[in-house]
C-alpha positions as CSV (number, residue, x, y, z in Angstrom):
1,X,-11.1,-2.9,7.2
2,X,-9.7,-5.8,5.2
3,X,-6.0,-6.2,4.5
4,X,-4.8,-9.3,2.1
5,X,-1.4,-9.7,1.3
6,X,-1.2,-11.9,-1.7
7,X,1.7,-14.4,-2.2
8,X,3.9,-15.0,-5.0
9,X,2.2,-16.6,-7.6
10,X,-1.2,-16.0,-6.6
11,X,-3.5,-13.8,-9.0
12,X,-0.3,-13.0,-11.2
13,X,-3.1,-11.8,-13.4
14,X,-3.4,-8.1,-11.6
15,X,0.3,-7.6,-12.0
16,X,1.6,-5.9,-15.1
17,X,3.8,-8.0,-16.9
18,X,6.5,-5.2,-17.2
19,X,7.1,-6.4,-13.4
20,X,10.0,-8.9,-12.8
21,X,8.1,-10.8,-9.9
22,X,5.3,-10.8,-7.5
23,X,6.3,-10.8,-3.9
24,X,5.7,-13.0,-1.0
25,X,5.7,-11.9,2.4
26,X,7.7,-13.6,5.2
27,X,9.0,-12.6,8.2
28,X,12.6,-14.7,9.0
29,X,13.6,-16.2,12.0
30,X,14.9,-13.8,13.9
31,X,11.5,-11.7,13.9
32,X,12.6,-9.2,11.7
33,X,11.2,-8.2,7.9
34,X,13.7,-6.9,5.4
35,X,13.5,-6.2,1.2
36,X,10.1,-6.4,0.1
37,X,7.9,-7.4,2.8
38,X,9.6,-4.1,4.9
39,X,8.6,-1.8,1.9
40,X,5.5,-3.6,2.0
41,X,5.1,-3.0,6.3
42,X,6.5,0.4,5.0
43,X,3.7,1.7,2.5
44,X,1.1,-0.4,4.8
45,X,2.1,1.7,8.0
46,X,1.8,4.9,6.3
47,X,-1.5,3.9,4.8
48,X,-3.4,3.0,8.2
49,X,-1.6,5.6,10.2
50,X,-4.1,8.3,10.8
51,X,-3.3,11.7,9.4
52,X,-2.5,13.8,12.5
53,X,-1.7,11.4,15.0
54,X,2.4,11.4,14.6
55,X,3.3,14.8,17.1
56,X,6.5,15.2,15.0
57,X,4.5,15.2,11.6
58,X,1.1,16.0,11.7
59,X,0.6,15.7,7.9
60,X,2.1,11.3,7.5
61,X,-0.6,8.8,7.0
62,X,-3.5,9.1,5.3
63,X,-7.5,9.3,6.3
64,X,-8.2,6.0,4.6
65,X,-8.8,4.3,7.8
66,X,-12.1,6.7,8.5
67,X,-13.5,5.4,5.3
68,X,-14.1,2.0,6.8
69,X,-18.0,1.6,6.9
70,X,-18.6,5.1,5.0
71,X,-20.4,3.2,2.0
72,X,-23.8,3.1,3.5
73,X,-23.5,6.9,3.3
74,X,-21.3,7.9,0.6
75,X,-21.3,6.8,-3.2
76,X,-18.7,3.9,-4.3
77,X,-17.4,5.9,-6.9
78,X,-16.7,8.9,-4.9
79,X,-14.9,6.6,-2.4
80,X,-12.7,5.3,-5.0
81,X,-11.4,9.1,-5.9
82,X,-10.6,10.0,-2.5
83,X,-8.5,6.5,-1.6
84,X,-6.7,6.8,-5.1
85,X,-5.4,10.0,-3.8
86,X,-4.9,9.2,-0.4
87,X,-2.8,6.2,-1.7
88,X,-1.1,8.8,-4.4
89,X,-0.4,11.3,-0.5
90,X,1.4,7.5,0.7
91,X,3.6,7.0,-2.0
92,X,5.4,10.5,-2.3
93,X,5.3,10.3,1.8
94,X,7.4,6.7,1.2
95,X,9.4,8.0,-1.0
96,X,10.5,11.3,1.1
97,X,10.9,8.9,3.9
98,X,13.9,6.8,2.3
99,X,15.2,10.0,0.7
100,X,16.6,11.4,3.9
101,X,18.8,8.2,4.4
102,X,20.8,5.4,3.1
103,X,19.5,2.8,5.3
104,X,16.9,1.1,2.6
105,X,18.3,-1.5,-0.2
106,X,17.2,-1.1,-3.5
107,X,14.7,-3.7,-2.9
108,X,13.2,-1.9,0.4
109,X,13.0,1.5,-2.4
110,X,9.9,2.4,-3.1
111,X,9.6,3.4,-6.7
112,X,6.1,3.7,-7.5
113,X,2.3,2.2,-6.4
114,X,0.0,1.4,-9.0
115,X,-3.7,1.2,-8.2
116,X,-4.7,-1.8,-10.4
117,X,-8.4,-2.1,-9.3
118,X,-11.3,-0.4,-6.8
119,X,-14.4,-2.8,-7.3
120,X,-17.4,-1.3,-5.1
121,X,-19.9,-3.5,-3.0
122,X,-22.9,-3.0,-1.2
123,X,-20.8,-2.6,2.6
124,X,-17.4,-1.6,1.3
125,X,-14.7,-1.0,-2.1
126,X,-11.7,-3.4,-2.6
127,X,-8.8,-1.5,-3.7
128,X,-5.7,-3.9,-5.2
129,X,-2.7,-2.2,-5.4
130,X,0.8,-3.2,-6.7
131,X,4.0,-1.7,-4.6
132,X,6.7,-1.5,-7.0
133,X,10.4,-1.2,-5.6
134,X,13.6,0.5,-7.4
135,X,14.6,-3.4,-8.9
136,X,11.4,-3.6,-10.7
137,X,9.7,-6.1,-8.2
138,X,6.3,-6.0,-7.0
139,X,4.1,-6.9,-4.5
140,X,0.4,-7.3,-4.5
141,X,-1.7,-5.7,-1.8
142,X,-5.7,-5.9,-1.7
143,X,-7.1,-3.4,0.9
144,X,-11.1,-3.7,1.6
145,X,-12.1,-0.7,3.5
């Protein structure tokens, strides 16, 4: 599995033009991530944590991690449903996470993730996906699993 974080400025062309700005992702001298790039760590987390593997709740994460290296065996298109709703499963677990506390800035609020593209290959599907925070920012995260 494949992650890419894309910088500011880089493909701008994936991101609607409704959003404000397209995110970079740094990590500041003291070795900790806030705004953004934590909502970005955030949504990322959830996505590769494997459904079933957190004792205190069995249902956060999603199964996309057990796609990796299913597309010799299952059909692209299929593929692309079931990661679209595992990603859909990530965003409403997000947002219940920062719901049951005031800890998150607006700009670490996850307000929505858009699935902008899944383009299929012979070995694996590239899904682009914008987070979208409560200011209207986004960041742009390409996942090949």
């Amino acid at each position: 599995m494949d992650i890419k974080i894309v910088p500011k400025g880089s493909e701008i062309s994936d991101v609607p033009s409704t959003i404000s700005s397209l995110s970079s992702f740094t990590i500041d001298s003291v070795g900790t991530s806030t705004d953004s790039d934590l909502l970005a760590q955030l949504v990322l987390k959830t996505l590769l944590t494997k459904k079933g593997t957190v004792i205190t709740n069995p249902s956060r994460g999603s199964s996309i991690a057990s796609l990796a290296g299913q597309f010799n065996v299952m059909d692209a298109a299929d593929a692309a449903v079931m990661i679209q709703q595992e990603i859909k499963d990530v965003e409403q677990q997000v947002i219940s996470i920062q719901s049951r506390t005031s800890k998150y800035k607006p700009r670490e609020r996850l307000q929505s993730i858009s699935i902008r593209s899944t383009v299929p290959s012979s070995s694996s599907l590239l899904v682009s996906m914008v987070i979208i925070n409560e200011l209207n920012q986004a960041s742009l995260l390409k996942v090949s699993v």
